[in-house]
N, C-alpha and C positions, 0 to 999 in steps of 0.2 A: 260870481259865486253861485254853485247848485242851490237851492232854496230848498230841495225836497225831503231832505234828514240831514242829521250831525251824526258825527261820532261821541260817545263818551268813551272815555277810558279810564280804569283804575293804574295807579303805579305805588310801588314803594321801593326805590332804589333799582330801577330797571332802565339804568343806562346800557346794559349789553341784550336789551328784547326792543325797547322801542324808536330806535332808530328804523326797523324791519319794521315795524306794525306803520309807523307813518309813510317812511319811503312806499308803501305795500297800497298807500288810501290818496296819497299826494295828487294826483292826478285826477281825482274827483271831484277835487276842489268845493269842500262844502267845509262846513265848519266844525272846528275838533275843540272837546272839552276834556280837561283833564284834573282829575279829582287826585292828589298824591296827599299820601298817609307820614309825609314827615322824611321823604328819603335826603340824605345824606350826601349820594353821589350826585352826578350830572344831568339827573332825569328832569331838574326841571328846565336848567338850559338849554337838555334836548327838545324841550317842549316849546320855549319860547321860540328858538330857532325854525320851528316849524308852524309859529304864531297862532299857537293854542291856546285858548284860554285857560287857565290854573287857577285850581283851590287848592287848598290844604285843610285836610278834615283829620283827627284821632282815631283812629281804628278800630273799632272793637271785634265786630264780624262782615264778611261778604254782604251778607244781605241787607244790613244797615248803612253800609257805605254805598252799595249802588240808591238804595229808599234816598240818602242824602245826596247825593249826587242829581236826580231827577229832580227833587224839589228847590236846589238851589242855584242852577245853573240858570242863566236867561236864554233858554233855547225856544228859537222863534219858526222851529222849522215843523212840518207835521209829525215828521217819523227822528227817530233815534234811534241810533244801533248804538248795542252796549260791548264792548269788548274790553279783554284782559291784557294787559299789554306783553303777555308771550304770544301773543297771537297775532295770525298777519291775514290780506286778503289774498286769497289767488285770484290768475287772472278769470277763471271761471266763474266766481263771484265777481270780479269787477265789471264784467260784462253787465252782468244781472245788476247791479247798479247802476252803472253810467245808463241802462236805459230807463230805470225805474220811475216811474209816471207816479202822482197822486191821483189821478185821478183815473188812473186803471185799478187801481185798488180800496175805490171807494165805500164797499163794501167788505174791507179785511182788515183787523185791528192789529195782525200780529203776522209774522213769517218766521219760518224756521231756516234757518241755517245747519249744513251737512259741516258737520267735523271731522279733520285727520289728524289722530294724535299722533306725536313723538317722543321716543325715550330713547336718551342714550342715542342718536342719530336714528334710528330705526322706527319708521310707521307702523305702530300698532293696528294691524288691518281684523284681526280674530278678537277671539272673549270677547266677543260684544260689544267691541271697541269702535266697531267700524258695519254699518253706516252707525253715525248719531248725532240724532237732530235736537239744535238748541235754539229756543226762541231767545234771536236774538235782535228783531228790530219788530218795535212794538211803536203802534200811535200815540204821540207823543197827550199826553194831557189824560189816557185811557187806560193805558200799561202802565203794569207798576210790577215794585221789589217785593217776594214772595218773603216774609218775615217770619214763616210759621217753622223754620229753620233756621242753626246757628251757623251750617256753612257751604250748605249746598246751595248753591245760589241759582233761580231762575226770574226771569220776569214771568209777568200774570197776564193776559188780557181777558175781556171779555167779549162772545163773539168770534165770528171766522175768523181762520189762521191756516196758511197756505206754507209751504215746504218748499223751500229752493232744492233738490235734491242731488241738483249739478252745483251747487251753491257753496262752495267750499272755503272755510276756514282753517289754515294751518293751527296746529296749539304744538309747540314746542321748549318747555321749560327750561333754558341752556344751564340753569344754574343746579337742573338738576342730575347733570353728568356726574355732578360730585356726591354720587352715594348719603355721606354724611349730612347733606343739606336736605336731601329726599327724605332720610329717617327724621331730620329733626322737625321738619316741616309737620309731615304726618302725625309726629307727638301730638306736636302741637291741634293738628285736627281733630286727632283723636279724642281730646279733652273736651271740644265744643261737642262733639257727636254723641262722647256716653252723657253727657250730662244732660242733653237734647234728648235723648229717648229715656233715662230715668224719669225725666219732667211728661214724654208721652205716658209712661204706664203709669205717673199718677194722676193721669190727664187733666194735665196741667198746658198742653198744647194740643195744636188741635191740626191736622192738614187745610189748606186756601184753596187746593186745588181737590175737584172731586175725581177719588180713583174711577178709573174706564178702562179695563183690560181691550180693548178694543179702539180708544179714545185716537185722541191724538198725543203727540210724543212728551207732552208733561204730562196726561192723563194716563198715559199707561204705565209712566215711571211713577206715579202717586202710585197705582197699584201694587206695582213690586216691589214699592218702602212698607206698603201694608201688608204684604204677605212676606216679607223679609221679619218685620220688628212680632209676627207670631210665630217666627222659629225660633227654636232652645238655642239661648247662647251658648256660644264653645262648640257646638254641631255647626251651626249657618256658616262659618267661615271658611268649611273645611269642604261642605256641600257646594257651596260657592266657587270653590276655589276648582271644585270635580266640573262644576259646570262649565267654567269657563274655558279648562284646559282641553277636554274633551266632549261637551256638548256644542260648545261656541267656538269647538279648533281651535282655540287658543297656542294649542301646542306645534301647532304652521307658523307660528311667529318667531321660532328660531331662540335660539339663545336666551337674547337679552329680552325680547318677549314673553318670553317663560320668567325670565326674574320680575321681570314689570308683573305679569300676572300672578305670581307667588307673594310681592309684597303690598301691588294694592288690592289681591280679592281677597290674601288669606291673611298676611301677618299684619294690614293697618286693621281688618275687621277683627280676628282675635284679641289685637290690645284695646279695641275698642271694647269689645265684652268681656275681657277684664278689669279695664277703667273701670265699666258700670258697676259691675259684682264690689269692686274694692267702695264706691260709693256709696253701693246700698248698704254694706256691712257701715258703714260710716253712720248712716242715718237711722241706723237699728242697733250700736252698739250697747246702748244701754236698755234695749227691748228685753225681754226673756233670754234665755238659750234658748237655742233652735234645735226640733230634734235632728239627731245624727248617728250614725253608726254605731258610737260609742254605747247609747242605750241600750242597745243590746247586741252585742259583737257576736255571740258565741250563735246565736241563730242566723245569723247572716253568714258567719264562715262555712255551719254543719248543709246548709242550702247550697254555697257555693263549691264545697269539694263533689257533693252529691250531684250537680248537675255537670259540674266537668268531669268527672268520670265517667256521666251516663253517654255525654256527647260524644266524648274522645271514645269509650270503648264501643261505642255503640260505629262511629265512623268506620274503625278499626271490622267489628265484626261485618259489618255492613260489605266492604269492600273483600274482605275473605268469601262472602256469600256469591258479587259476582265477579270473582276470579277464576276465569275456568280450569287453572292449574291447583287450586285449592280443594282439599274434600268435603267442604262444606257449601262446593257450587250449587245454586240451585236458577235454573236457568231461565223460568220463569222470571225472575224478579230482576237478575241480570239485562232480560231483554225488554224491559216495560216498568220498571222504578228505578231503570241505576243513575241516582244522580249526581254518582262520583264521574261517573263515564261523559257528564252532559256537562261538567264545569267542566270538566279536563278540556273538550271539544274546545267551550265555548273562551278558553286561554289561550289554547292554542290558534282559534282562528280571528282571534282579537289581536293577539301576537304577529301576526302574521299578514292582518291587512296594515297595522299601522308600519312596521315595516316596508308594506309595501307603497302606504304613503310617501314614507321616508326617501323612496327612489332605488331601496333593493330588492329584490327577486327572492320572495320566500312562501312557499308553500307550508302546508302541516298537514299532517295525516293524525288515525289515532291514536299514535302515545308520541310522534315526532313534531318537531319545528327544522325545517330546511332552508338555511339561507345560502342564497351564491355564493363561493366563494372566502365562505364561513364558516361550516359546517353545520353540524346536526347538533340539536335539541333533544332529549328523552327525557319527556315529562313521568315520573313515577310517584306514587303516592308521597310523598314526602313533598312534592313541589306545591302541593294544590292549598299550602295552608290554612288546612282545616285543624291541625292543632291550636293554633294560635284564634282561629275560631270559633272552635269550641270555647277555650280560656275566655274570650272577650264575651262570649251570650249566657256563658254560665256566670261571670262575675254582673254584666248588666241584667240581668233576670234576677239574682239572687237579691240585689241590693235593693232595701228599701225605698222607693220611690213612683211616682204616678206613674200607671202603665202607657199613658200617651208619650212619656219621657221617655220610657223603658224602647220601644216600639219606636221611635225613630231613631234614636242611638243605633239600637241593632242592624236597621234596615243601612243607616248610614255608614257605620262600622264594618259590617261583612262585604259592601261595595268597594269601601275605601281601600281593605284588605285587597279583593281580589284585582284593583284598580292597581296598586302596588305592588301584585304579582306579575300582573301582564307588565308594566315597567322594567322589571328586572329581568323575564323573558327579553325584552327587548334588549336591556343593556348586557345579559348574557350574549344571546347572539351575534352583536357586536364586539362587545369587549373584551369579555373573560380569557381570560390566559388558565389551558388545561393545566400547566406546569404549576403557577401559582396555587389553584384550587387544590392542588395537593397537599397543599400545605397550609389553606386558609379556605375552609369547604362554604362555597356559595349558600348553601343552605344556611350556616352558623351566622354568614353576614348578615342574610335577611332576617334570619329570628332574631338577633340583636337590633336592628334598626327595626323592624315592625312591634318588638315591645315594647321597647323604647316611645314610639309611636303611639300604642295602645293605653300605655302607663300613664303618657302625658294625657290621654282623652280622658280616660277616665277620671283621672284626678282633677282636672278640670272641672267635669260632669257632677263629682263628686260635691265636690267644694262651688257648685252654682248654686246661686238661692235665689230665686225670680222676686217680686214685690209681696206676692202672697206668701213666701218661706216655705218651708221642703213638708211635704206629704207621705204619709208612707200609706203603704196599698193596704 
């Protein structure tokens, strides 16, 4: 029997994950501990069969069940690795095991382990997904379960901690091919999550790990939960979700990659900051009224028709000014402020390279988009949706509320817009049938789903009220 670490593992009815996670360690022969939450099917039989030790604990959250797990097992070895039982080793990690020495790592309390996620049979390799390191084998009697969370689960140690980087663990969820099991799961986390950052803003928790944008891989992820829980709810999910698809390629992950990355950056974070909102209205309903709109409507609408008219007709005169077929060209300002001329560009060559990610042959010039095979694009005022623009900066200006509010909606809103435009550029030049558009004009689809879109943000926006309640300027 290895001496040098155990495994522990969590189960709750995961007779179809951990036959793979044991078969995947069998060969290592050291000792396996298994903590199950009460399942039902054959996981503990699978566990005896592969002469594991078993508990049975209540469940409440992650982080409590691994704390109980460390303190209750008789594990006599120095190190532990902690694993989920959808998950397995490969053999590049087992390498890294079968030679692992104590006393070449005399001086290191913790290692990290390299994850490869799965959904839906497909490795999530973009959005951030891929590399990511999880301390997963910590010195046993040193490392512990990080409590200062109800689900995100890490160990802690104190002290050096080294990164297997070829070190890989498979995570593939099989139960979650079934959609309905994925939304319910996530409800369900959702629940722990808002109720976990309410308790932050009345700090009433507190983070174990200190943020280090620079740290190592639980210290840089403490930072980006800290700079996450000081974005506006109803904006971060959607900023998130921009992040992942196109700063982190997300959108190289094909298909079903894009649904994985649409439902865990943007719709389980959304109902998570609606959970919170519906909580805090909970714990303040008997507070005051809060002010709102209502207080004075007729000054918020005469501000909001006045600044959409100034933007739209101002866009409108603007682009008459450098039209050189119009009589109001004035060519100065055409050639050194036109910044109808610089977003059209900057659509068209946005359009154009993701295309030509995509693996087809597409050029753009200044008012065209050229695909192989496709045909031609002619971007014309009407494409550049700056109506809908205008509509979205003249309702978030006018409305009463903090200008820090004001000011990242906008900057987020008019991105998200033109991020949606270059999308439809792309599904134009793919898909669009000239014959159809005759009879159902691309423009009319996108202004129906982009209001649509805008309507739900704002009202969102609207109807957020953070711990301190809504401010007006």
């Amino acid at each position: 029997m290895n001496n040098q670490f155990s495994f522990v593992i969590l189960t709750y009815n995961e007779e179809i994950h951990l036959p793979r996670l044991l078969q995947s360690i069998s060969s290592l022969n050291v000792p396996v501990f298994i903590l199950d939450s009460g399942s039902t099917d054959k996981t503990i039989e699978i566990g005896e069969q592969f002469e594991a030790t078993i508990l049975t604990h209540l469940f409440e959250n992650h982080p409590k069940q691994w704390d109980f797990a460390l303190k209750n097992f008789n594990i006599k070895t120095p190190w532990v690795i902690g694993l989920d039982a959808d998950q397995a080793v490969t053999p590049e990690l087992k390498k890294h095991l079968t030679d692992f020495r104590d006393e070449d790592y005399r001086d290191v309390n913790g290692i990290y382990f390299n994850r490869k996620n799965f959904f839906k049979g497909r490795w999530i390799k973009h959005g951030g997904y891929y590399p990511f390191y999880q301390l997963k084998m910590i010195r046993h009697g040193i490392g512990y379960s990080d409590l200062s969370e109800n689900m995100d689960h890490r160990f802690v140690t104190p002290g050096t901690t080294v990164i297997w980087k070829d070190g890989y663990l498979i995570e593939e969820n099989l139960k979650e091919n079934n959609i309905a099991f994925w939304i319910n799961k996530h409800n369900r986390y959702s629940d722990l999550v808002a109720h976990e950052e309410v308790e932050r803003m009345q700090q009433l928790r507190s983070q174990t790990v200190s943020p280090g944008f620079f740290g190592p891989p639980n210290e840089h992820r403490a930072w980006l939960k800290q700079f996450w829980w000081k974005l506006p709810k109803y904006v971060r999910p959607l900023l998130y979700f921009i992040y992942r698809m196109f700063f982190k390629l997300g959108i190289l992950d094909g298909e079903t990659g894009i649904i994985f990355h649409f439902l865990q950056g943007f719709w389980f974070r959304l109902i998570v900051d609606i959970k919170i909102n519906e909580i805090l209205n909970q714990q303040k309903k008997d507070a005051k009224t809060q002010h709102s709109t209502q207080n004075n409507p007729l000054k918020f609408i005469i501000r909001f028709i006045f600044l959409f008219a100034f933007f739209y007709y101002f866009n409108l005169l603007f682009f008459s000014i450098t039209s050189p077929a119009s009589h109001r060209y004035i060519a100065f300002i055409a050639d050194h402020f036109n910044y109808i001329s610089g977003l059209r560009w900057v659509l068209l060559k946005a359009s154009a390279q993701i295309l030509n990610w995509m693996g087809f042959a597409a050029v753009s010039d200044e008012y065209h988009l050229l695909v192989a095979g496709r045909g031609t694009l002619q971007l014309v005022y009407s494409c550049l949706g700056l109506g809908v623009a205008s509509f979205f900066s003249a309702f978030v200006l006018a409305y009463p509320k903090k200008w820090k509010s004001k000011i990242i909606l906008l900057i987020a809103g008019i991105l998200g817009i033109q991020i949606l435009n270059i999308a439809r550029f792309v599904m134009l030049a793919l898909f669009w049938n000239k014959h159809t558009g005759q009879v159902l004009d691309h423009h009319t689809v996108f202004n129906i789903i982009i209001y649509l879109l805008v309507a739900v943000t704002l009202y969102f926006w609207v109807k957020h009220d953070d711990i301190k309640g809504h401010e007006t300027n």
